[in-house]
C-alpha positions as CSV (number, residue, x, y, z in Angstrom):
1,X,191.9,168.8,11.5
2,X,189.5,166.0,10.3
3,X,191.7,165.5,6.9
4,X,195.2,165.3,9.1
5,X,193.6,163.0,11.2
6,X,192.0,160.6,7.9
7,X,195.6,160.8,6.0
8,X,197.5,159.5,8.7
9,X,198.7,155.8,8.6
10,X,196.7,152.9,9.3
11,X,198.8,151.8,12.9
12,X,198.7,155.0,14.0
13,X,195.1,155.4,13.7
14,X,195.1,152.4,15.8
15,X,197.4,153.7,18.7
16,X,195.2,156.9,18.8
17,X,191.9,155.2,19.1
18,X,193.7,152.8,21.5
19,X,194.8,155.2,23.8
20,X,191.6,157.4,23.8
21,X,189.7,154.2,24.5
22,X,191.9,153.4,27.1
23,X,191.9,156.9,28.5
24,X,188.2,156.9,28.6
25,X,187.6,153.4,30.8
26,X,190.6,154.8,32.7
27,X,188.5,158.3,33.5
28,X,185.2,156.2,34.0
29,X,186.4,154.1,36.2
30,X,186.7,156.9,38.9
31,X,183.7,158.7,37.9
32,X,181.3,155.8,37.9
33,X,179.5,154.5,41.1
34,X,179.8,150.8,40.0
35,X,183.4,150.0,39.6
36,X,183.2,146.5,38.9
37,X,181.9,147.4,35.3
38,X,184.7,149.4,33.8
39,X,187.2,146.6,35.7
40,X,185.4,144.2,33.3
41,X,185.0,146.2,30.5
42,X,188.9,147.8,31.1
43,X,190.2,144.1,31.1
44,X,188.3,143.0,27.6
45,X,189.6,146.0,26.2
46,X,192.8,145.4,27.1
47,X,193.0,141.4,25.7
48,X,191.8,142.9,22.7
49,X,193.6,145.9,22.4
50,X,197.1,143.7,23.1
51,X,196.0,141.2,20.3
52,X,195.3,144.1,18.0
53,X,198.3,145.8,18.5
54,X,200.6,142.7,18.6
55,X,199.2,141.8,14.9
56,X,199.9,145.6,13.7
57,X,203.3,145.7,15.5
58,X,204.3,142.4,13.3
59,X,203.0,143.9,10.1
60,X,205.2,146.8,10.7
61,X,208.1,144.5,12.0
62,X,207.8,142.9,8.6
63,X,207.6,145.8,6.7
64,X,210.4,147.3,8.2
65,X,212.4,144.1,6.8
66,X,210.7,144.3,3.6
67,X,210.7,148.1,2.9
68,X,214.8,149.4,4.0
69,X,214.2,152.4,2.5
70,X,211.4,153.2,4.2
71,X,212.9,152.4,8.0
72,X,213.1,155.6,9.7
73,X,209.3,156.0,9.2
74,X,208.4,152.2,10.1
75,X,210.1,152.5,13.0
76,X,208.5,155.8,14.1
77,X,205.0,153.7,13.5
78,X,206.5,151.2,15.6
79,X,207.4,153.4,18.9
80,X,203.8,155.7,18.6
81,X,202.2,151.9,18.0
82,X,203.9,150.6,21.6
83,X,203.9,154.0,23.7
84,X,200.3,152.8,24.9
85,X,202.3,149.9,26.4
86,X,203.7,152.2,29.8
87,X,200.3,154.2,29.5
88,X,198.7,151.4,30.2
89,X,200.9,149.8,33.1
90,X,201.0,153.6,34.4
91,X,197.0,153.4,34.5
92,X,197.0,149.8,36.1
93,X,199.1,150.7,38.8
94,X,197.4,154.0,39.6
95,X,193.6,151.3,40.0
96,X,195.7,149.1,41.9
97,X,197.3,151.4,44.1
């Protein structure tokens, strides 16, 4: 499992750790007694995370345009890269509601 896991691509790495990062302030935020913490925490990870992503998702965009032989697997990068994006609205509105 570890050598699947090191051999995939660099982005997708990225949207992995993303979401399991994500997922994990998400589930702490319930558990935890002072709220106010993970809100802070959750929002940081989030500017960061977006930044991150939005400079992969370019690379890729660019790629794509570079690479057209190679578009049908850029563009599958590209949609595991900004599935995290209704994750994370889904998350948000379950805090908020």
């Amino acid at each position: 499992m570890e050598n699947k896991i090191l051999k995939l691509p660099f982005s997708i790495k990225m949207a992995i750790l993303s979401f399991l990062m994500g997922t994990t302030l998400f589930i702490g935020y319930f558990v935890a007694d002072d709220k106010l913490i993970f809100l802070i925490l959750g929002f940081m990870f989030v500017i960061i995370a977006l930044i991150s992503n939005l400079f992969m998702l370019i690379i890729l965009l660019f790629d794509w345009i570079e690479n057209p032989n190679e578009k049908k697997q850029i563009s599958r990068k590209v949609l595991i890269l900004i599935a995290n994006i209704p994750i994370a609205i889904i998350y948000l509105a379950i805090i908020m509601y």
